[in-house]
Backbone of each chain as nested JSON, in Angstrom:
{
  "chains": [
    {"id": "A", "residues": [
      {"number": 1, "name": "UNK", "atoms": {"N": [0.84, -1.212, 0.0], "CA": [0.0, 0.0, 0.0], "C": [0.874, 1.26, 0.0]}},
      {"number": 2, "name": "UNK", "atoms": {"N": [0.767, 1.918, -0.827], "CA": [1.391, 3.635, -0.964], "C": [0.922, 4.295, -0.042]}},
      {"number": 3, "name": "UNK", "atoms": {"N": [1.476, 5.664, 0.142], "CA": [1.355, 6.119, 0.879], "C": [-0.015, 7.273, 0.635]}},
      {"number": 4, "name": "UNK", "atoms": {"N": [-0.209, 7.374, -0.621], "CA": [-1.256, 8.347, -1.583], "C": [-2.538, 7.202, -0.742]}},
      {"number": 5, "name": "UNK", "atoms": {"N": [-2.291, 5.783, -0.935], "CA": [-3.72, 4.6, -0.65], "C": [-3.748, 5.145, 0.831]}},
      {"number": 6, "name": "UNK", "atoms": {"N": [-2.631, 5.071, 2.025], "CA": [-2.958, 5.691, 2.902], "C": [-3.445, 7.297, 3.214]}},
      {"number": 7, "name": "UNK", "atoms": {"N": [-3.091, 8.094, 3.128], "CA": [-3.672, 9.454, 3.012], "C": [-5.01, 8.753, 2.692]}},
      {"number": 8, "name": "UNK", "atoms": {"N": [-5.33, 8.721, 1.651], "CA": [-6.919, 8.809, 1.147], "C": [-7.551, 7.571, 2.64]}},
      {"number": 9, "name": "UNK", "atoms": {"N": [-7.168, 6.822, 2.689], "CA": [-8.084, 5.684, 3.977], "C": [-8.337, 6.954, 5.124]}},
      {"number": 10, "name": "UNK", "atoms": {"N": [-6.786, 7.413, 5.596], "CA": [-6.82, 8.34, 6.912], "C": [-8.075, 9.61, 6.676]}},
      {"number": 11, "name": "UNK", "atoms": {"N": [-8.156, 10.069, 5.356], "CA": [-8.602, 10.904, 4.804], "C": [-10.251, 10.293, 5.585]}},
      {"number": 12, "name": "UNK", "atoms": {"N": [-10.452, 8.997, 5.256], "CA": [-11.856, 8.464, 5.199], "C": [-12.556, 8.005, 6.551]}},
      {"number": 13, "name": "UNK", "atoms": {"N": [-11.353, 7.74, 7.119], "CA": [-11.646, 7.504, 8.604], "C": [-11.99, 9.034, 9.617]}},
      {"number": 14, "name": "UNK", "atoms": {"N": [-11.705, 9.858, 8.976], "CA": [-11.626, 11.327, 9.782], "C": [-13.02, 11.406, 9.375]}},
      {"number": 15, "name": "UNK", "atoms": {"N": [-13.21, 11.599, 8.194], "CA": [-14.424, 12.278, 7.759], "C": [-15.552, 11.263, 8.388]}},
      {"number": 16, "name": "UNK", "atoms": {"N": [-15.539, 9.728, 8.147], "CA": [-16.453, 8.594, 8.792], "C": [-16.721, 8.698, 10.115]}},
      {"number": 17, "name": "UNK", "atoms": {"N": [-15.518, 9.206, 10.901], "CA": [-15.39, 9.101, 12.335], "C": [-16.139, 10.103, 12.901]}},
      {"number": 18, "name": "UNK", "atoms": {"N": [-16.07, 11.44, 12.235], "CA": [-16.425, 13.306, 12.125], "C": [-17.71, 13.16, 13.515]}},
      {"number": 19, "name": "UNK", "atoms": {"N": [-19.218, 11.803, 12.715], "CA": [-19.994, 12.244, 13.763], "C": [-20.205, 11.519, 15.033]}},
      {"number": 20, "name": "UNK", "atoms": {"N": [-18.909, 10.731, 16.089], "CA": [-18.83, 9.801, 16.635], "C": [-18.786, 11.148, 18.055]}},
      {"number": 21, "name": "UNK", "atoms": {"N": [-18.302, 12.42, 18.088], "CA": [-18.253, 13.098, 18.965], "C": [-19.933, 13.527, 19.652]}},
      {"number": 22, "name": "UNK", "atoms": {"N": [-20.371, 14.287, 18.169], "CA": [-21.745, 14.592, 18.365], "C": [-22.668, 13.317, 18.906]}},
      {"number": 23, "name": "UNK", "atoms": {"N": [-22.202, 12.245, 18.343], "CA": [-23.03, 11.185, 18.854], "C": [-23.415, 11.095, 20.555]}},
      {"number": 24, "name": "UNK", "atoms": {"N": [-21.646, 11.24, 21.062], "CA": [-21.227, 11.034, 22.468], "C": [-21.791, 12.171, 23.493]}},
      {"number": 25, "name": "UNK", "atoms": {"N": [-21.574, 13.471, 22.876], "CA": [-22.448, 14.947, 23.675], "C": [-24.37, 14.615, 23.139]}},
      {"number": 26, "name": "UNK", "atoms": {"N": [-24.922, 13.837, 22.065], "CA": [-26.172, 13.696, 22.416], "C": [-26.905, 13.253, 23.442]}},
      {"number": 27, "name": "UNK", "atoms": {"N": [-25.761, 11.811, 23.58], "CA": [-26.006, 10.554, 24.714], "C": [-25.651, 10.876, 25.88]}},
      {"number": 28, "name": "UNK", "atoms": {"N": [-24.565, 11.565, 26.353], "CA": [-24.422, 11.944, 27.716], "C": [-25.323, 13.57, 27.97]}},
      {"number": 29, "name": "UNK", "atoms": {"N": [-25.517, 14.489, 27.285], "CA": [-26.362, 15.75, 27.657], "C": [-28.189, 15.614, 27.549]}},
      {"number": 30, "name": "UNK", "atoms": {"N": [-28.331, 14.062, 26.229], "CA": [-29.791, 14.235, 26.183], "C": [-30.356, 15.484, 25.623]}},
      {"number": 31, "name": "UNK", "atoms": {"N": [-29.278, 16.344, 24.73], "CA": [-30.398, 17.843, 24.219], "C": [-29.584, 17.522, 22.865]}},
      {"number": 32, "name": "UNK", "atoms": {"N": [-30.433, 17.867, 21.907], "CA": [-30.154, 17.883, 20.668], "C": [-31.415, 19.129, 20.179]}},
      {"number": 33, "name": "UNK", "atoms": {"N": [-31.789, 20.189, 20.488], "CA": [-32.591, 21.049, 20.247], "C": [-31.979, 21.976, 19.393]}},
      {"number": 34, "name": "UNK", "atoms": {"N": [-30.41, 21.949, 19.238], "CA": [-29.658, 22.586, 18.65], "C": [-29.05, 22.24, 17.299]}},
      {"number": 35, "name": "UNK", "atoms": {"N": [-29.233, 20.825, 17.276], "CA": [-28.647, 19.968, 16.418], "C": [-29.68, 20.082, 15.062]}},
      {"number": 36, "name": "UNK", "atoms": {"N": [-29.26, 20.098, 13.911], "CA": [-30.412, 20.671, 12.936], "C": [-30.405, 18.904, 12.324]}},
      {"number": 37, "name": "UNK", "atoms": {"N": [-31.628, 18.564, 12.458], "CA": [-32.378, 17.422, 11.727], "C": [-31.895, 17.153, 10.235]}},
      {"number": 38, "name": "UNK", "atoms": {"N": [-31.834, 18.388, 9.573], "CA": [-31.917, 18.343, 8.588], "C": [-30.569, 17.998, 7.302]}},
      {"number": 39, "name": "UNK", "atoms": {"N": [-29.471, 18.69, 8.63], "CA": [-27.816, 17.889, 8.269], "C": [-28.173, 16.336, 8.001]}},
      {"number": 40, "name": "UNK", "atoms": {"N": [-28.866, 15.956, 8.93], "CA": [-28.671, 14.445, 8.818], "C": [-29.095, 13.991, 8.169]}},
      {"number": 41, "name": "UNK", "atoms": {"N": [-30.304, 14.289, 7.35], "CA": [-31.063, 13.734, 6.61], "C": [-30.241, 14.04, 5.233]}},
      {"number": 42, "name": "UNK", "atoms": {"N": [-30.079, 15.56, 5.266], "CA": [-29.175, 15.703, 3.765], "C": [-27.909, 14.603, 3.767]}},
      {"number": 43, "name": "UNK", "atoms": {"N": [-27.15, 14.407, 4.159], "CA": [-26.262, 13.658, 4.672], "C": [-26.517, 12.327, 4.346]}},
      {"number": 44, "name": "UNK", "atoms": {"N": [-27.324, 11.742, 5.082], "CA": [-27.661, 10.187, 4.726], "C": [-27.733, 9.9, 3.792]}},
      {"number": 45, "name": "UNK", "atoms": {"N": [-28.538, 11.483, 3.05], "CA": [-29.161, 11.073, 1.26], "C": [-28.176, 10.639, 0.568]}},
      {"number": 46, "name": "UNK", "atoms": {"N": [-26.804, 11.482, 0.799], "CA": [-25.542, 11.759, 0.146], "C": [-25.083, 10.36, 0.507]}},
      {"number": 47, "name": "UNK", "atoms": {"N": [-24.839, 9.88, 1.51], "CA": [-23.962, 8.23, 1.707], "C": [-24.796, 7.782, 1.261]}},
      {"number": 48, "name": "UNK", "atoms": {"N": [-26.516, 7.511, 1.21], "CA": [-26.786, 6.546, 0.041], "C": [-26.299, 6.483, -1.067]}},
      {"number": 49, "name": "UNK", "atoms": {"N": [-26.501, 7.533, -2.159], "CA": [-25.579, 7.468, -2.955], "C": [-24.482, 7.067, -3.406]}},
      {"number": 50, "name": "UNK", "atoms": {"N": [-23.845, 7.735, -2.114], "CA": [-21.853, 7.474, -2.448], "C": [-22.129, 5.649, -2.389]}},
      {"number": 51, "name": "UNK", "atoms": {"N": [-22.94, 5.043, -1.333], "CA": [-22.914, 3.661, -1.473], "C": [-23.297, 2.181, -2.735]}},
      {"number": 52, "name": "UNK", "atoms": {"N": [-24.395, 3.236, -3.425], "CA": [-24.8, 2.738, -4.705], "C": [-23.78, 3.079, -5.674]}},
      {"number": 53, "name": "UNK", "atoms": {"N": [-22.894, 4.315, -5.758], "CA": [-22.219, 4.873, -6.479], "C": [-20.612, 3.769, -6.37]}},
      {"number": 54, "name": "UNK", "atoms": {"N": [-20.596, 3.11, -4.771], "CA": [-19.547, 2.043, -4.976], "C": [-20.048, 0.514, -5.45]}},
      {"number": 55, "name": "UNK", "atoms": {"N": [-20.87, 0.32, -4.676], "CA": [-21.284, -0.929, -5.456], "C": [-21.481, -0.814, -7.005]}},
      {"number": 56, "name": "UNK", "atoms": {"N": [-21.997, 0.116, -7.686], "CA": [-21.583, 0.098, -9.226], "C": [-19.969, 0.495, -9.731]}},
      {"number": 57, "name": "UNK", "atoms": {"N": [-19.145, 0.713, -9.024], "CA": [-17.69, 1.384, -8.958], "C": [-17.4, -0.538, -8.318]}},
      {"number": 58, "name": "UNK", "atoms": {"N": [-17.871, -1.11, -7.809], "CA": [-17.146, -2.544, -7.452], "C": [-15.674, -1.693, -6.223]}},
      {"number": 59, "name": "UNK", "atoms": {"N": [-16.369, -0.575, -5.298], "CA": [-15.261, -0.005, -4.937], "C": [-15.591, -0.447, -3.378]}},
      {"number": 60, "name": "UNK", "atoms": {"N": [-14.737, -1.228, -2.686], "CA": [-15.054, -1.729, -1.643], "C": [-14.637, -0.574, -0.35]}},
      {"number": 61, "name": "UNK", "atoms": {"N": [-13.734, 0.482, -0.396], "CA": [-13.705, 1.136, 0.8], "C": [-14.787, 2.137, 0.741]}},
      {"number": 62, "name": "UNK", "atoms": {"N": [-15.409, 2.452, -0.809], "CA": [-16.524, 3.685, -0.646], "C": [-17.535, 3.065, 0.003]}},
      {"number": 63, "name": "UNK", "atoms": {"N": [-17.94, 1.812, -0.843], "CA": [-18.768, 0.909, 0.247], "C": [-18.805, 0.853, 1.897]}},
      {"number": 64, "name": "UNK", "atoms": {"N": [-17.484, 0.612, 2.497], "CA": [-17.497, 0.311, 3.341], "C": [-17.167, 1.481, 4.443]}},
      {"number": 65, "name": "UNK", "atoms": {"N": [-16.361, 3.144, 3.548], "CA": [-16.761, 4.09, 4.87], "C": [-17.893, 4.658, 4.616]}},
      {"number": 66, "name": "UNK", "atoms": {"N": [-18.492, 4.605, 3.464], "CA": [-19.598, 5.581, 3.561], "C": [-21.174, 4.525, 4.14]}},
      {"number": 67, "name": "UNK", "atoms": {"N": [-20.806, 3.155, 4.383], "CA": [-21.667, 2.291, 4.945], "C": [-21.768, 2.119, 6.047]}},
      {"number": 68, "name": "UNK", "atoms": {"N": [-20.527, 2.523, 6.631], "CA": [-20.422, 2.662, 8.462], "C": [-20.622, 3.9, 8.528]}},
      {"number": 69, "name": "UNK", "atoms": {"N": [-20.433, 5.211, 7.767], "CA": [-20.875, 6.266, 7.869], "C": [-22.539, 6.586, 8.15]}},
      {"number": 70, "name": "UNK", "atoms": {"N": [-22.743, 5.745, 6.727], "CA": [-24.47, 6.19, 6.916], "C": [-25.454, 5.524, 7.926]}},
      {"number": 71, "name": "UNK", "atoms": {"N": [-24.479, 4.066, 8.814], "CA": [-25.041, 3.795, 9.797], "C": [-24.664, 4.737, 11.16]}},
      {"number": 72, "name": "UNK", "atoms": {"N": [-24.119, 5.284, 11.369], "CA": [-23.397, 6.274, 12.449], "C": [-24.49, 7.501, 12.711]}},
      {"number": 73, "name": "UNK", "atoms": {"N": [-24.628, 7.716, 11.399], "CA": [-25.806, 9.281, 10.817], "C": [-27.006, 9.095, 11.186]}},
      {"number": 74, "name": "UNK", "atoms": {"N": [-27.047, 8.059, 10.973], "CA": [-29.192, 7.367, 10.998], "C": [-29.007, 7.289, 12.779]}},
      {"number": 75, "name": "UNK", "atoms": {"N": [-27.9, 6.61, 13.159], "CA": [-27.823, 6.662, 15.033], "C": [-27.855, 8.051, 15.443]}},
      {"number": 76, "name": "UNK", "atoms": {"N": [-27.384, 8.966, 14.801], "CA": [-27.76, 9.678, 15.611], "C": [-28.879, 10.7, 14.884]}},
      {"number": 77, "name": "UNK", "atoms": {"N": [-29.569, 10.201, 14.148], "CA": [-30.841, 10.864, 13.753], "C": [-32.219, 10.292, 14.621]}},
      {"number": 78, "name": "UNK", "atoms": {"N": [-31.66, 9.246, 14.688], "CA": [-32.373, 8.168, 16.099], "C": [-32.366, 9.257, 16.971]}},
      {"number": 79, "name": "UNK", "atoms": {"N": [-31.083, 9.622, 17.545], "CA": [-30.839, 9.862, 18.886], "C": [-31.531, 11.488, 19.066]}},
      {"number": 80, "name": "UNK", "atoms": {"N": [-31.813, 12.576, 17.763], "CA": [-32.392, 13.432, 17.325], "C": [-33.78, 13.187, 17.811]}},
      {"number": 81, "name": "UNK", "atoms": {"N": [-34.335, 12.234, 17.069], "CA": [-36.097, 12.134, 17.535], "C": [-36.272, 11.645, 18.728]}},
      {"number": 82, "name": "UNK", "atoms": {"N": [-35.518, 11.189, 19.639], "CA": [-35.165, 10.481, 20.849], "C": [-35.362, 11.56, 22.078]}},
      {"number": 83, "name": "UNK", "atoms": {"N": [-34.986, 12.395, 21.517], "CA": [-34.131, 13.816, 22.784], "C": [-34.816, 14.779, 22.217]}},
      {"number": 84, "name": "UNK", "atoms": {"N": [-35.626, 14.958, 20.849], "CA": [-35.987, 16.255, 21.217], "C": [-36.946, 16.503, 22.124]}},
      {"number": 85, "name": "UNK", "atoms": {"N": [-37.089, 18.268, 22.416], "CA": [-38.441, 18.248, 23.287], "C": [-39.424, 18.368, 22.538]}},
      {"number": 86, "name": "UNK", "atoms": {"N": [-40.636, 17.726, 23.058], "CA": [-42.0, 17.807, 22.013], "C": [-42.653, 19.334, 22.25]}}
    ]},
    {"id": "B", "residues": [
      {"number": 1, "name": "UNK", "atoms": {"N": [-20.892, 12.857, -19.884], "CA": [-20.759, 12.304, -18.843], "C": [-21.857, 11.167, -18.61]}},
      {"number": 2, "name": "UNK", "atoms": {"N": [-21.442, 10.477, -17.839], "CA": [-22.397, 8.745, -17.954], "C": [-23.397, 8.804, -16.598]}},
      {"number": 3, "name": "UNK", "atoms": {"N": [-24.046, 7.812, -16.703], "CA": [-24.811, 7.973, -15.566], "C": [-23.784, 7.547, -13.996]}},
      {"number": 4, "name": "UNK", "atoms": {"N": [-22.968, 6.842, -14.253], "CA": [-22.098, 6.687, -13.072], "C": [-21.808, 8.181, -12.306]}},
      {"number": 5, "name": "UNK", "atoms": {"N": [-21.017, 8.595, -13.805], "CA": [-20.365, 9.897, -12.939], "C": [-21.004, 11.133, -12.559]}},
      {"number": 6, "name": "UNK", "atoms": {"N": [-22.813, 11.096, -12.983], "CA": [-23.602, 12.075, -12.532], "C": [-24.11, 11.626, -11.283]}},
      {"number": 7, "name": "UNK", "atoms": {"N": [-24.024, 10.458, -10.889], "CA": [-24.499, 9.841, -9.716], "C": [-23.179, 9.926, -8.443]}},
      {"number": 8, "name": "UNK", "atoms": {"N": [-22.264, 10.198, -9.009], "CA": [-20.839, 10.648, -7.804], "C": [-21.106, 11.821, -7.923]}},
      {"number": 9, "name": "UNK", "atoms": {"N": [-21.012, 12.388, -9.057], "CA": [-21.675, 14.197, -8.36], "C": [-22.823, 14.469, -7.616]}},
      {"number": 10, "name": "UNK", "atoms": {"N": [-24.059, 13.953, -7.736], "CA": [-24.712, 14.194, -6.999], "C": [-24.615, 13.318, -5.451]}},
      {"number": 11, "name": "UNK", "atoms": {"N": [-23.558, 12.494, -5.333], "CA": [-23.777, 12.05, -4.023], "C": [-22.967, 12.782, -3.473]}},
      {"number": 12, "name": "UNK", "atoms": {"N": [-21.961, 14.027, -4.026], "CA": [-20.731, 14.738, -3.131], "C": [-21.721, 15.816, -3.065]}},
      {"number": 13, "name": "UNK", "atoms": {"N": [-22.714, 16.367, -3.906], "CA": [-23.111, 17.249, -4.155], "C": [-24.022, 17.113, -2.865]}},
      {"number": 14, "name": "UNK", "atoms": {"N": [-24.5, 15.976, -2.089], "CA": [-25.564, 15.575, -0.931], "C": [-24.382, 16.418, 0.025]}},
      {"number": 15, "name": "UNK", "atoms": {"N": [-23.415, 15.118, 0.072], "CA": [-22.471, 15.253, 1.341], "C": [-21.785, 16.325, 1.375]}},
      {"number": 16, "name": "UNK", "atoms": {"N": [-21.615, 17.138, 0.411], "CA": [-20.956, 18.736, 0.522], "C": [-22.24, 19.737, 1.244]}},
      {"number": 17, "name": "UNK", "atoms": {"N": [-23.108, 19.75, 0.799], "CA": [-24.472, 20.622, 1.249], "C": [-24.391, 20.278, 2.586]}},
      {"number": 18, "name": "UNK", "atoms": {"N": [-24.538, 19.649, 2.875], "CA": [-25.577, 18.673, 4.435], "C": [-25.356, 19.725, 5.98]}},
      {"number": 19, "name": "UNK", "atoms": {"N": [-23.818, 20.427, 5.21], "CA": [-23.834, 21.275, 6.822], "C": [-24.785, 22.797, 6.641]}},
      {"number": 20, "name": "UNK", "atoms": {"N": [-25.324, 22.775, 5.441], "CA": [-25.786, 24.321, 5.227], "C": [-27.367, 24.232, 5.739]}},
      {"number": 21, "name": "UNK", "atoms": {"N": [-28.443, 23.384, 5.929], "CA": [-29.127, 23.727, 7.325], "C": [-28.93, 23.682, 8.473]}},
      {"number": 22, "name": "UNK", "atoms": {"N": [-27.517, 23.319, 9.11], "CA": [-27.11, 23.064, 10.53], "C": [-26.479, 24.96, 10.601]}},
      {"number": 23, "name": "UNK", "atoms": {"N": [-25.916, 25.41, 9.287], "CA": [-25.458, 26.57, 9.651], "C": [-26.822, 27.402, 9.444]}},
      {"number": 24, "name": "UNK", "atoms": {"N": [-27.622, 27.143, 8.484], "CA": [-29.082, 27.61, 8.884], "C": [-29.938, 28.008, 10.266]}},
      {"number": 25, "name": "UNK", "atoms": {"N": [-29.227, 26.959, 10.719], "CA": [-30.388, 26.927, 12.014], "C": [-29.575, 27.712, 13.118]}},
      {"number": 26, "name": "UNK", "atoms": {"N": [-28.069, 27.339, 13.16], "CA": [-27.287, 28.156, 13.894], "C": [-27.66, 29.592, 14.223]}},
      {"number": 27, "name": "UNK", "atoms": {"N": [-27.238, 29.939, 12.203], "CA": [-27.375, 31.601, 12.294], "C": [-29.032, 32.24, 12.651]}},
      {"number": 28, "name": "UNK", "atoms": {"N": [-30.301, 31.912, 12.811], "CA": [-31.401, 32.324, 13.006], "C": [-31.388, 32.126, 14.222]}},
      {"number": 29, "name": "UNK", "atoms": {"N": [-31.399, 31.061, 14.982], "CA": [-31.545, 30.492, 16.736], "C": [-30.451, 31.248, 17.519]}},
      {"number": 30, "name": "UNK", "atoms": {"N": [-29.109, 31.286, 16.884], "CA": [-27.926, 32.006, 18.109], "C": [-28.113, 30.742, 18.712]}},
      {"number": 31, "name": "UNK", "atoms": {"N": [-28.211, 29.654, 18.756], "CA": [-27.895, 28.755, 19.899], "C": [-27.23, 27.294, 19.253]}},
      {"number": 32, "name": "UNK", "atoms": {"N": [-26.401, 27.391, 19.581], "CA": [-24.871, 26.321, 19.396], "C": [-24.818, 25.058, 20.442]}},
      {"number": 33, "name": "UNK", "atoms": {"N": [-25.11, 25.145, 21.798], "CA": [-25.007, 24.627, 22.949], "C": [-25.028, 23.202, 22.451]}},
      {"number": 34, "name": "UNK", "atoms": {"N": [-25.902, 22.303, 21.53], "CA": [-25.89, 21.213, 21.431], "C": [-24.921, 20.518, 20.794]}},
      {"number": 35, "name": "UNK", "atoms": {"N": [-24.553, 21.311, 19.564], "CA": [-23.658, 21.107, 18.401], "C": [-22.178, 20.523, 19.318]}},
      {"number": 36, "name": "UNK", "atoms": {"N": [-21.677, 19.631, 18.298], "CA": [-20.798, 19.088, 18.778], "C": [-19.199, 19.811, 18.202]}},
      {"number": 37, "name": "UNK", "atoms": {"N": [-18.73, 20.405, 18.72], "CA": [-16.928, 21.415, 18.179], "C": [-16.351, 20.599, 17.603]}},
      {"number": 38, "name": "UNK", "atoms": {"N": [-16.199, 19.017, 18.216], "CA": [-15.315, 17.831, 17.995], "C": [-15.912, 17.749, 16.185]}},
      {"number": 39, "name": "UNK", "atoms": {"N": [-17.433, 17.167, 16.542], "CA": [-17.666, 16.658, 15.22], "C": [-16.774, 17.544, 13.87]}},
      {"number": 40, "name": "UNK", "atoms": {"N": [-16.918, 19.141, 14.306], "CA": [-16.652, 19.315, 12.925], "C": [-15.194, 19.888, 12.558]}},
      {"number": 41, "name": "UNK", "atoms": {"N": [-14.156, 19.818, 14.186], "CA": [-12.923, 19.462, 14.08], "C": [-12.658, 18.454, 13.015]}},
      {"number": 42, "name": "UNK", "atoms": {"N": [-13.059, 17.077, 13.646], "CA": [-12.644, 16.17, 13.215], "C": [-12.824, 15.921, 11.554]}},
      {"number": 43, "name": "UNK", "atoms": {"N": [-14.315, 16.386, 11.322], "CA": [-14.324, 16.651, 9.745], "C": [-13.547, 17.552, 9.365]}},
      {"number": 44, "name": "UNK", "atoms": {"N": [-13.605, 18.704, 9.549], "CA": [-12.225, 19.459, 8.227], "C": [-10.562, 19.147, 8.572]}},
      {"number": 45, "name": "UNK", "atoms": {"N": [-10.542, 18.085, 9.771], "CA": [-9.186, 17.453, 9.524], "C": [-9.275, 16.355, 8.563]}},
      {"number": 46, "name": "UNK", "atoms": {"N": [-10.419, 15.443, 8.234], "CA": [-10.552, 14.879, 6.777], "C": [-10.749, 15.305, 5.627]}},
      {"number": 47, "name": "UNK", "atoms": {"N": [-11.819, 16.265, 5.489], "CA": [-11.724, 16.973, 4.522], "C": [-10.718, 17.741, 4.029]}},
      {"number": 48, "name": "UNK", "atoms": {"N": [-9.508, 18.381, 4.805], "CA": [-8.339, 18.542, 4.335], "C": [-6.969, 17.677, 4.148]}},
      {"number": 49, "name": "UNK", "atoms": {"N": [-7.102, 16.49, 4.852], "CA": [-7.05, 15.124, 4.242], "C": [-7.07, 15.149, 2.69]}},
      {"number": 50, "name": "UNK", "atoms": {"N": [-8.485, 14.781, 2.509], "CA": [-8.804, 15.109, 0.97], "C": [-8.58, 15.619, 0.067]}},
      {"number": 51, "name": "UNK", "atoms": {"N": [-8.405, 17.131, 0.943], "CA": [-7.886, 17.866, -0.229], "C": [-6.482, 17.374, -1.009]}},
      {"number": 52, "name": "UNK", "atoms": {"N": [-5.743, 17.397, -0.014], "CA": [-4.246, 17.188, -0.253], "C": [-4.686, 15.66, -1.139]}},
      {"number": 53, "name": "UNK", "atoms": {"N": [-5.609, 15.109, -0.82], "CA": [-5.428, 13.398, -2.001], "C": [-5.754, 13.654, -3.038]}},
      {"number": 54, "name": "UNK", "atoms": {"N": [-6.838, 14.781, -3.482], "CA": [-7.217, 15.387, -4.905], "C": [-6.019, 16.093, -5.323]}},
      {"number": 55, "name": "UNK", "atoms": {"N": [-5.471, 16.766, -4.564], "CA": [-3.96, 17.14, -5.387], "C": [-3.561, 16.321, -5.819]}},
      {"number": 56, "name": "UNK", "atoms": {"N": [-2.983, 15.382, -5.167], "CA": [-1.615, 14.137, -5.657], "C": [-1.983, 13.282, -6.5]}},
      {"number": 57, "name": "UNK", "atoms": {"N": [-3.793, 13.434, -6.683], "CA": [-3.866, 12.633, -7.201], "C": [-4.88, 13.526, -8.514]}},
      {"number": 58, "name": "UNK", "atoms": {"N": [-4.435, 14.702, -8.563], "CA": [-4.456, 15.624, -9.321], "C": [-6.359, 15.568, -10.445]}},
      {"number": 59, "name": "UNK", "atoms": {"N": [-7.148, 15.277, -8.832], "CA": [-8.73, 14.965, -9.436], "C": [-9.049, 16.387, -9.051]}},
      {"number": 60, "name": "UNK", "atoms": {"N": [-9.952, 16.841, -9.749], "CA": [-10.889, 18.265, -9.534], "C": [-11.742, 18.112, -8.943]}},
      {"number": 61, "name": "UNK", "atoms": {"N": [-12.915, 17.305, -9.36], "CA": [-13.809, 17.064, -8.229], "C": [-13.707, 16.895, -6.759]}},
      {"number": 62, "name": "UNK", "atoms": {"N": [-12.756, 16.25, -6.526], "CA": [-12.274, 15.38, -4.883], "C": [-11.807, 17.022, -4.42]}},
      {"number": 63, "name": "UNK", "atoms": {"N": [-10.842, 17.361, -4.949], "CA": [-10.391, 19.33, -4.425], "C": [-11.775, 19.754, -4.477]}},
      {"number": 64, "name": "UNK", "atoms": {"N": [-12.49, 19.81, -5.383], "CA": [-13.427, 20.939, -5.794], "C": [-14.645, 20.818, -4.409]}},
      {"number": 65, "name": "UNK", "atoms": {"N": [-14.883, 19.489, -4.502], "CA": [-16.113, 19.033, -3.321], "C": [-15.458, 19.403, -2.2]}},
      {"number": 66, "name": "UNK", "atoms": {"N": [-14.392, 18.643, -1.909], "CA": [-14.005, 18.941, -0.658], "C": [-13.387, 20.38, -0.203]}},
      {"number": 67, "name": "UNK", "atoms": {"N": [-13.212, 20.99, -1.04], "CA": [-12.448, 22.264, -0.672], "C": [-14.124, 23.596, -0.434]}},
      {"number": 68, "name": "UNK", "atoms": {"N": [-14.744, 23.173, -1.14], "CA": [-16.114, 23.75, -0.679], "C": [-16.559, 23.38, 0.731]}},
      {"number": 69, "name": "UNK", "atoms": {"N": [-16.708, 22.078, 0.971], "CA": [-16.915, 21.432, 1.838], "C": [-16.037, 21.765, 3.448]}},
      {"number": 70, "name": "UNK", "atoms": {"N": [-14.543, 21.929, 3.144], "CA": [-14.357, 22.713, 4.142], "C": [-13.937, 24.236, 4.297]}},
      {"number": 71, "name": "UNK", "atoms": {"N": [-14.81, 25.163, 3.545], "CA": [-15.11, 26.262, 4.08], "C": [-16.03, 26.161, 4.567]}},
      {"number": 72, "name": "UNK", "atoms": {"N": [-17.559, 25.81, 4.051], "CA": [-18.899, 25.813, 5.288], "C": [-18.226, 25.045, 6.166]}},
      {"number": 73, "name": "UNK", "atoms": {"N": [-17.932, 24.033, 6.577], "CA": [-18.073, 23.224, 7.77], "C": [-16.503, 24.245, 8.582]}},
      {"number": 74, "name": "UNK", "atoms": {"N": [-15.941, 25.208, 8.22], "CA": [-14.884, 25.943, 9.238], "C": [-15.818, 26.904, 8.962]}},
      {"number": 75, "name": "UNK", "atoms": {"N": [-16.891, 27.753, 8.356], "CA": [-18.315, 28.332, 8.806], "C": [-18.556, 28.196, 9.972]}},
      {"number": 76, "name": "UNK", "atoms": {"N": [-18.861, 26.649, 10.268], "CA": [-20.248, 26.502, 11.125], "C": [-19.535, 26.329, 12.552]}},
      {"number": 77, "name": "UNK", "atoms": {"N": [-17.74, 26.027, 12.687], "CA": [-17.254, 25.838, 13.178], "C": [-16.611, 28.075, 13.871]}},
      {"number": 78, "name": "UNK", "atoms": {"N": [-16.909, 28.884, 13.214], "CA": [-16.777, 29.795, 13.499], "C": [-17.968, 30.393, 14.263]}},
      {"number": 79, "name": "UNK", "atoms": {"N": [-19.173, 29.433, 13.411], "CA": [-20.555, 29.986, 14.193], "C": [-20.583, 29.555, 15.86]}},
      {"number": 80, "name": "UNK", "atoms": {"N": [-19.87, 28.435, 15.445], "CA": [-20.097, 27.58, 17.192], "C": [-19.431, 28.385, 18.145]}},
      {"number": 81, "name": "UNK", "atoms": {"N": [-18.421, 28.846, 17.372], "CA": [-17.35, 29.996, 18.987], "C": [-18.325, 31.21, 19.018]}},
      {"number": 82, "name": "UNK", "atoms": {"N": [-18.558, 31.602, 17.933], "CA": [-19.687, 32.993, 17.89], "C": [-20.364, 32.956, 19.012]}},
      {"number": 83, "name": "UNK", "atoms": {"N": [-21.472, 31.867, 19.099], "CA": [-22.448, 31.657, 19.836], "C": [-22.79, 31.009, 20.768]}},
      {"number": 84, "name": "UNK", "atoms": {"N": [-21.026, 30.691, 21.254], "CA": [-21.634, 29.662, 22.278], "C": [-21.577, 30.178, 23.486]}},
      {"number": 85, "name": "UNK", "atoms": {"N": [-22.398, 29.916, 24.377], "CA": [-22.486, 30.297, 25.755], "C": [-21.006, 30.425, 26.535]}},
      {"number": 86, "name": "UNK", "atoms": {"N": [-20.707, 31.618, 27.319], "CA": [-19.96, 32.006, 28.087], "C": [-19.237, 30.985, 29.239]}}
    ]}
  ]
}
């Protein structure tokens, strides 16, 4: 593996990893009143894509960060309808 | 252009947008408190990741998305110090 194949993985793990913080301040504060719904949803739309866009690409890491990505996103879109106040 | 490669534009074209109702909601509410600093640390340390892999690897799109991509998200990351509680 080159070092260009690494950059781009590290590249993918940052960006995949990005909403593992927000996840952690939803679950321990319980307020997401601030958090806009609507990132996430745009967002998800986008890793669907990128995910259909690898399975026709036969590209197994787009598959596989933007597949742990778009499961990460939907958790905490969960965690969105979970915590807001009604 | 083929249907593949209109279907990678529009899935960067998802995942580039996705922070512009979170900075939406920011700039009307003034209230940040939920938003996570980390999350979008950690993204424009990938997204500039990226950038540098669209250089080397001398793609326009990969610069072009991502280099859009992290000015809003160091936006929303300027909005969060703006507004966040004392």
């Amino acid at each position: 593996m080159g070092w260009t194949e690494i950059l781009g993985l590290a590249a993918g793990a940052f960006t995949t990893a990005a909403v593992v913080p927000q996840i952690w301040k939803a679950w321990k504060t319980k307020e997401v009143e601030d958090v806009s719904p609507g990132m996430f949803f745009v967002l998800i739309t986008g890793l669907g894509l990128w995910i259909v866009y690898g399975v026709i690409q036969k590209d197994i890491p787009i598959m596989a960060t933007n597949g742990l990505a778009f499961l990460l996103n939907s958790f905490m879109i969960f965690l969105i309808f979970r915590y807001r106040e009604k």
